[in-house]
C-alpha positions as CSV (number, residue, x, y, z in Angstrom):
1,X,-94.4,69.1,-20.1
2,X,-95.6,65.7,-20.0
3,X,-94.4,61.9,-19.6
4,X,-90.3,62.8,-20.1
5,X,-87.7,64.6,-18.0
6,X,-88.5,65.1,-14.3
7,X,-91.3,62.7,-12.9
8,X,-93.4,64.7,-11.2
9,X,-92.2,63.1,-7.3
10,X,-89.0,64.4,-7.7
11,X,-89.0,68.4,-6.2
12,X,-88.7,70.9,-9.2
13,X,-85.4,73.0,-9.1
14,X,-85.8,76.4,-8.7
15,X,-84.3,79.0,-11.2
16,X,-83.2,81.1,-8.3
17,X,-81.4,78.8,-6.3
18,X,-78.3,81.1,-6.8
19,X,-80.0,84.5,-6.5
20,X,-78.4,87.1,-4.0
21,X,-79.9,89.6,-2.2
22,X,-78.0,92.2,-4.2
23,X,-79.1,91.1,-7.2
24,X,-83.0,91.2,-6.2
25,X,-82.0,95.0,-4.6
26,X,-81.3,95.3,-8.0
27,X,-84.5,94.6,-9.7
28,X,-86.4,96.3,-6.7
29,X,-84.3,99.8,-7.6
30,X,-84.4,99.0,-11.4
31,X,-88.5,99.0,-11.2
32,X,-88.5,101.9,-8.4
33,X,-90.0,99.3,-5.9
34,X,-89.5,100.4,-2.6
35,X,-89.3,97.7,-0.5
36,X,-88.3,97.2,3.1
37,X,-85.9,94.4,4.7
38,X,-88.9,92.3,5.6
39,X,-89.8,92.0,2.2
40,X,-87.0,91.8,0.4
41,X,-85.8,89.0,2.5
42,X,-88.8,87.0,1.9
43,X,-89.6,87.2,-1.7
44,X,-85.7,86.1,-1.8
45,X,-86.3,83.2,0.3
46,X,-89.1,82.2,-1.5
47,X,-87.6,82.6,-5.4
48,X,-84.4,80.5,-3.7
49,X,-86.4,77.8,-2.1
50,X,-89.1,77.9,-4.9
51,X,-91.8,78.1,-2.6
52,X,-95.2,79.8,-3.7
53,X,-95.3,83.7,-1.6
54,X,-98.5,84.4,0.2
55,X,-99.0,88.4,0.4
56,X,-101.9,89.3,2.4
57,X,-102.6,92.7,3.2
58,X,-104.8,96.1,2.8
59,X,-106.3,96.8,-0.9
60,X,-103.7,99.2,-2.4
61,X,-101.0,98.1,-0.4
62,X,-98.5,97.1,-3.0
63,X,-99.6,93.4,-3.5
64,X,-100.2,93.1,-7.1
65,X,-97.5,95.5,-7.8
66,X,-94.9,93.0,-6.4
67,X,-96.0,89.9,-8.9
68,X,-95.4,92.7,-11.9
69,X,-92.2,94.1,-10.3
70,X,-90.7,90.8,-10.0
71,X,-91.9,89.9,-13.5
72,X,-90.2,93.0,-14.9
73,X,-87.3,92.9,-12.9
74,X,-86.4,89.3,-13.9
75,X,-87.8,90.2,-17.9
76,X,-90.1,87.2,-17.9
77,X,-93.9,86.8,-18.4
78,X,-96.5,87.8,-16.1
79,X,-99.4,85.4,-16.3
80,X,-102.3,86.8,-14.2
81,X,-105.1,84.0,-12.7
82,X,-107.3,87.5,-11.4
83,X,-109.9,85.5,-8.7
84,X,-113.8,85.6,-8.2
85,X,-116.4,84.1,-6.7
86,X,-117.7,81.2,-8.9
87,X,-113.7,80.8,-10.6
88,X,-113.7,76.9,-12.0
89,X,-110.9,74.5,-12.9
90,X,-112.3,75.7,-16.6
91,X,-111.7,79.2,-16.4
92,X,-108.1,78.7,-14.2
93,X,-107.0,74.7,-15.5
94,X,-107.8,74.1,-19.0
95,X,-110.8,73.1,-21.3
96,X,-110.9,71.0,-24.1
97,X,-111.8,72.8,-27.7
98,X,-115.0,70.9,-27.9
99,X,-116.2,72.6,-31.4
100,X,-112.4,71.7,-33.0
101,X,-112.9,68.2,-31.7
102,X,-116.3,67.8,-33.1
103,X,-115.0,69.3,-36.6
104,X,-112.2,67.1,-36.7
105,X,-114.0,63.8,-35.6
106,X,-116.7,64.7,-38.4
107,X,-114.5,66.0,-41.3
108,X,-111.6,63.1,-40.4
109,X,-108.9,65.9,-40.6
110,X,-105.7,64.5,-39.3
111,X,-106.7,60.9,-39.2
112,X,-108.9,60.5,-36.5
113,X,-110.0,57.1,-35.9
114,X,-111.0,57.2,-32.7
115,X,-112.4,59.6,-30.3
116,X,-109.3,59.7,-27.5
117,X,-106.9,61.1,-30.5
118,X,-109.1,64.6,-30.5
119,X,-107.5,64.2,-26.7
120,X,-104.4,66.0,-27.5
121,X,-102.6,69.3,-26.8
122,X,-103.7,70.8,-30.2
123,X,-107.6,70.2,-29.2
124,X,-106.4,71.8,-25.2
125,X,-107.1,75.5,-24.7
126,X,-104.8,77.0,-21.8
127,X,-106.1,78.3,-19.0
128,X,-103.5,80.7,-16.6
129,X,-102.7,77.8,-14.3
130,X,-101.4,75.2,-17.3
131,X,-100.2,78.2,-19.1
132,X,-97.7,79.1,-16.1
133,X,-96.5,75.6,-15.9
134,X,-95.3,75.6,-19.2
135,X,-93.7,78.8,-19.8
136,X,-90.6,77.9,-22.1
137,X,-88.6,81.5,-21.5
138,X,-85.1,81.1,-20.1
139,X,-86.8,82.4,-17.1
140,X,-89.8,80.8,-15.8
141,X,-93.2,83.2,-15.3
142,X,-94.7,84.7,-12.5
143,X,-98.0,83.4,-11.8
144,X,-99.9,85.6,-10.1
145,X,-102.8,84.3,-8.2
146,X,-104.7,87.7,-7.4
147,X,-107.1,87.9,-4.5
148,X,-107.7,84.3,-4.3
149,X,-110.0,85.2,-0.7
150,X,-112.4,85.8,-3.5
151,X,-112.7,82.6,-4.7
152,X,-114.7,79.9,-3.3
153,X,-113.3,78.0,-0.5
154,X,-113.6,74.6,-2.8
155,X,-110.9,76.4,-5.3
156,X,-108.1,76.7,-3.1
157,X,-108.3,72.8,-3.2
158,X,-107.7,73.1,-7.2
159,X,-104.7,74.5,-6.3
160,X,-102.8,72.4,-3.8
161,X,-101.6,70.0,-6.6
162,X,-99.7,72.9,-8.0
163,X,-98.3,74.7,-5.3
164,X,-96.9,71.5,-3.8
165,X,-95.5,69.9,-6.8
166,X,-96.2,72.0,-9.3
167,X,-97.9,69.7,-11.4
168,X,-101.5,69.3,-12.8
169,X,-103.5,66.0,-13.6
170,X,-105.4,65.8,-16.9
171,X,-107.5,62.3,-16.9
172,X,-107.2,62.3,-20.9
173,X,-103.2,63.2,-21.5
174,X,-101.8,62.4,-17.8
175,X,-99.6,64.2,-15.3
176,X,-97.9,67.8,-16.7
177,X,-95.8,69.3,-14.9
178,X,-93.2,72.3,-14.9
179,X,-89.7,71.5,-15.0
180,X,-88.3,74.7,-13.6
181,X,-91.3,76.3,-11.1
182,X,-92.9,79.3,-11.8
183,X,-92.3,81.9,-10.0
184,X,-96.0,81.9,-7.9
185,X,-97.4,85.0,-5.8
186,X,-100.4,84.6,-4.4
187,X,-102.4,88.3,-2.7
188,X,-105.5,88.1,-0.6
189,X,-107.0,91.1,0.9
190,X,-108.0,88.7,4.3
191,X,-112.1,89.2,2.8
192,X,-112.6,85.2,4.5
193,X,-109.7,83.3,6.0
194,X,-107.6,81.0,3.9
195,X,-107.5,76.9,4.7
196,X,-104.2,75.6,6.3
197,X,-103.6,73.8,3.5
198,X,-103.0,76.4,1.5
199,X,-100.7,78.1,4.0
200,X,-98.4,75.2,3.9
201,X,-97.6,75.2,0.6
202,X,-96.2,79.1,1.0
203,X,-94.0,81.1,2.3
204,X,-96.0,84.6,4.1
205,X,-95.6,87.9,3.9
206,X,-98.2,91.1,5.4
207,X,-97.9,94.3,3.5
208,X,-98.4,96.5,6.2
209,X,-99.5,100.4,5.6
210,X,-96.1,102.2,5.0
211,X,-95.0,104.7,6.9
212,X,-94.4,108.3,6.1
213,X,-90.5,108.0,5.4
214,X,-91.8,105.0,3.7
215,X,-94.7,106.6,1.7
216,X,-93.1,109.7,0.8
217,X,-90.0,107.3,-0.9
218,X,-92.8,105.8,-3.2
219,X,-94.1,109.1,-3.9
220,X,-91.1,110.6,-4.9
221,X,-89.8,107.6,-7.2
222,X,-93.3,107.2,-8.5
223,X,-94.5,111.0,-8.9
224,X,-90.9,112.4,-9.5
225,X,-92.5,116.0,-11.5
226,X,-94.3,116.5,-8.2
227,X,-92.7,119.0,-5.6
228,X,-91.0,117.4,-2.9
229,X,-92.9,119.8,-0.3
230,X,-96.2,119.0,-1.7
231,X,-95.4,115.1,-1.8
232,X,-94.5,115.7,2.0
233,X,-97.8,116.8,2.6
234,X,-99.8,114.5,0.3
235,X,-98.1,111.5,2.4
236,X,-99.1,113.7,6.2
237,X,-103.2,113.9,4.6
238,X,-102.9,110.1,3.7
239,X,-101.2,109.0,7.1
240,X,-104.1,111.3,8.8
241,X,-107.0,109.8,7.1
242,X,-105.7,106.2,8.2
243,X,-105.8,107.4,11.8
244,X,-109.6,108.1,11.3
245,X,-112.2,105.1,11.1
246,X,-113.1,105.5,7.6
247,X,-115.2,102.7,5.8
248,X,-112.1,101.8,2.8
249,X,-108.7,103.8,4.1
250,X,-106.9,105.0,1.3
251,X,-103.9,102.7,0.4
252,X,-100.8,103.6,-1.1
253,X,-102.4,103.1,-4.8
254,X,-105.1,106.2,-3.9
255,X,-101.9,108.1,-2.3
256,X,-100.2,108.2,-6.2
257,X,-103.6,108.6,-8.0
258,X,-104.0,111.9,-5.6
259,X,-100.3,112.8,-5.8
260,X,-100.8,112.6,-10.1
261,X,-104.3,114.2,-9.8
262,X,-102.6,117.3,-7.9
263,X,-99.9,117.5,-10.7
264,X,-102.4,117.5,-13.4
265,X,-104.0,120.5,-11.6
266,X,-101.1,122.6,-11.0
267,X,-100.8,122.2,-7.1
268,X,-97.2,122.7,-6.7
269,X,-96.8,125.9,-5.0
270,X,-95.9,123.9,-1.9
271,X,-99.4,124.1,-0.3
272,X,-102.3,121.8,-0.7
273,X,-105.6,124.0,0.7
274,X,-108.7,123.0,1.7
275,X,-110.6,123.6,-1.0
276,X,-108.3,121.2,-2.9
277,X,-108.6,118.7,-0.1
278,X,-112.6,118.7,-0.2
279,X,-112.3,118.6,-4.2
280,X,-110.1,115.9,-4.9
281,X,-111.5,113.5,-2.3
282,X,-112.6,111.0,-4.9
283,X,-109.0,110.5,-5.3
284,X,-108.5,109.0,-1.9
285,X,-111.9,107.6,-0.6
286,X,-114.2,105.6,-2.0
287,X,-117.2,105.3,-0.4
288,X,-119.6,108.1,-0.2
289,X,-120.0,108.0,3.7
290,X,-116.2,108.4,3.7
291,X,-116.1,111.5,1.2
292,X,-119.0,112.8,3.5
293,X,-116.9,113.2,6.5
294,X,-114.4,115.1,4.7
295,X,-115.8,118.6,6.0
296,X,-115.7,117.8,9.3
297,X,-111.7,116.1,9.0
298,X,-110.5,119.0,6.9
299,X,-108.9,121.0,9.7
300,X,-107.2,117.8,11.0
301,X,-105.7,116.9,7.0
302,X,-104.9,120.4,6.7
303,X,-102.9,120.7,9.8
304,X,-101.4,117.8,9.3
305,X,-100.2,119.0,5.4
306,X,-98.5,121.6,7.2
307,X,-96.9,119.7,10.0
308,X,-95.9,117.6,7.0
309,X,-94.6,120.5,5.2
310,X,-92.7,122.0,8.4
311,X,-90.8,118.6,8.7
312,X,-89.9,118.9,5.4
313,X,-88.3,121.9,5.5
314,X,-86.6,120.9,8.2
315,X,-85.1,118.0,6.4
316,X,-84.2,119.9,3.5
């Protein structure tokens, strides 16, 4: 909103000054998020606080996901500001409807007098950024700023006004701001480092590679028609190729698009082979020096599906 209510010094309150940690467990299990005590303490500091969260981490490691979890666990809006080199204050702030204006200023329509009234929210177009500071649901948005590493470096300076005060400058309507915060995570996938500046304004978190116990949760609450043996031994090949210095590692997004691709083609007798291994790489690896060394790591995935397999067997 713009010159009424809160004046832009004073600190925005956040909507989740009250929330518990029960009550984010909640929208984690609600959204089968599986997320460790790390995290969850975290992400609750930062919706209490109302502090922007900076996720860095591996592609495929969960990042994204936990913008879209939160947004569906809290049933708001999800606006996404999705990052790339050359990204202006156009494309993320706002623009100004240049052809309206001109139509307006030539036909009169409304009467125009004077060219600053064609300088008014009916002539603004939203970008993400704006758009997330005005979010009028009883629950405020999640912004998510995805892989913002990709940007140029002059971007993150776009951005300080809103993670500190979350408000934006416009020259021809003034100061808007939010009166409750969005809800702001920002993911970068440590491409170039970040400026301190930027770091300040948030609270951090590193999505580490899960482990097994950990992987083979996700699997199970993600892929539940998949055979608990054979999601034991998709999680032992995944862990094994991340021991190996492959070009891209597979993250936990490849391990669910293998663990569907093996549903889809009937693997659930409780053994994946080799032959399925070498012909559903493209599931887990993505660059073609990586598939290539798949003949020569097959023994080592195999053996570890079956040690995989043995330990769950054991556990059942």
């Amino acid at each position: 909103m713009t010159g009424s209510g809160r004046t832009g010094t004073e600190p925005a309150a956040s909507a989740f000054a009250d929330l518990d940690e029960g009550r984010l467990l909640d929208a984690f299990e609600e959204m089968e998020y599986v997320a460790e005590k790390d995290l969850v303490t975290t992400v609750l500091l930062s919706l209490r606080l109302g502090k922007p969260l900076l996720v860095e981490g591996e592609p495929g490691a969960g990042k994204t996901e936990l913008a879209k979890v939160l947004a569906s666990g809290f049933d708001t809006d999800l606006v996404r500001l999705q990052c790339y080199e050359g990204l202006t204050a156009e494309n993320a702030l706002y623009e100004w409807n240049y052809t309206k204006q001109l139509l307006a200023v030539q036909s009169g329509e409304g009467g125009i007098e004077a060219e600053e009234s064609v300088f008014s929210k009916e002539y603004l177009l939203e970008r993400p950024l704006l758009r997330a500071l005005e979010g009028d649901g009883e629950t405020p948005p999640v912004l998510l700023i995805d892989e913002v590493d990709r940007a140029d470096e002059e971007f993150e300076a776009l951005l300080l006004e809103l993670l500190s005060d979350f408000q934006l400058s416009i020259p021809e309507l003034g100061t808007v701001w939010a009166e409750t915060p969005p809800v702001v995570v920002i993911t970068s996938n440590r491409t170039r480092g970040l400026s301190d500046a930027l770091k300040r304004r948030c609270l951090y978190l590193h999505v580490k590679p899960p482990s097994f116990e950990k992987e083979l949760e996700i699997v199970r609450r993600k892929v539940p028609e998949l055979d608990d043996t054979v999601a034991a031994e998709v999680c032992g090949v995944t862990q094994e190729l991340r021991d190996h210095p492959l070009l891209k590692q597979p993250g936990v997004a490849e391990t669910l698009d293998w663990a569907r691709s093996l549903v889809e083609l009937g693997a659930g007798d409780g053994e994946i082979t080799a032959d399925e291994i070498r012909e559903t790489a493209g599931c887990l690896l993505k660059e073609v020096e990586d598939v290539e060394q798949i003949e020569t790591l097959v023994d080592d995935l195999e053996a570890a599906a079956a040690s995989a397999r043995e330990s769950a067997s054991t556990d059942d």
